[in-house]
N, C-alpha and C positions, 0 to 999 in steps of 0.2 A: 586561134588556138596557139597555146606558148607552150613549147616543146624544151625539155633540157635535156642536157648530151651528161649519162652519168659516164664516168673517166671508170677504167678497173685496171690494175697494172698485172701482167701476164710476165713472167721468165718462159725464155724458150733457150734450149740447148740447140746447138746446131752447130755441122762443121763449119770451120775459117771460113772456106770457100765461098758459103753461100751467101756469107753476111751484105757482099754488095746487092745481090737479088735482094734482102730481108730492106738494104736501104730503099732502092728503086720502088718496093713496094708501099712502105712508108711514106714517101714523098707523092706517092701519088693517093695514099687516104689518108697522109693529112697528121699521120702519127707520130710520135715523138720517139725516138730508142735513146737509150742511155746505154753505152756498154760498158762493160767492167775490165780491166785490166784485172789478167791474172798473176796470182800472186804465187810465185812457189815457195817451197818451203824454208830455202834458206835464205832468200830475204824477210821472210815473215820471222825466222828463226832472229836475222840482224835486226831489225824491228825493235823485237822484243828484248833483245841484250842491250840495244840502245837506251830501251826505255824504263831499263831495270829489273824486269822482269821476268828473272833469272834465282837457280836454288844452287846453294852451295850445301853437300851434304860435309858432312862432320866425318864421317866414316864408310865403308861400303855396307854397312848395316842399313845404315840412316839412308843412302842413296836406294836403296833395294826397296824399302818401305816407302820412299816415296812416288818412284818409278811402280811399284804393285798398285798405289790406292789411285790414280788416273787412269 
């Protein structure tokens, strides 16, 4: 009998703390974790200034209409 292992990738939230449990249990069935480095906002905010993507308004008219339509 040929048996195949289907793969399904799951997010789980969970406190700091526990993440070394989350490894331990991994290592013992064999799973792979990828964790995410969080990003707050004003590095995402220098991110984005870095990479031009950025609005200069003309007036506080023009800033008003474009802060309403996001």
């Amino acid at each position: 009998m040929n048996t195949t292992k289907t793969l399904q990738k799951a997010e789980i939230i969970l406190p700091s703390m526990d993440i070394g449990l989350l490894r331990k249990m991994a290592e013992k069935f064999g799973w792979t974790i990828k964790l995410e480095k969080p990003v707050n906002k004003i590095d995402k905010s220098l991110e984005d200034a870095a990479a031009g993507r950025t609005f200069t308004a003309q007036n506080i008219d023009d800033l008003m209409d474009h802060l309403l339509k996001e």
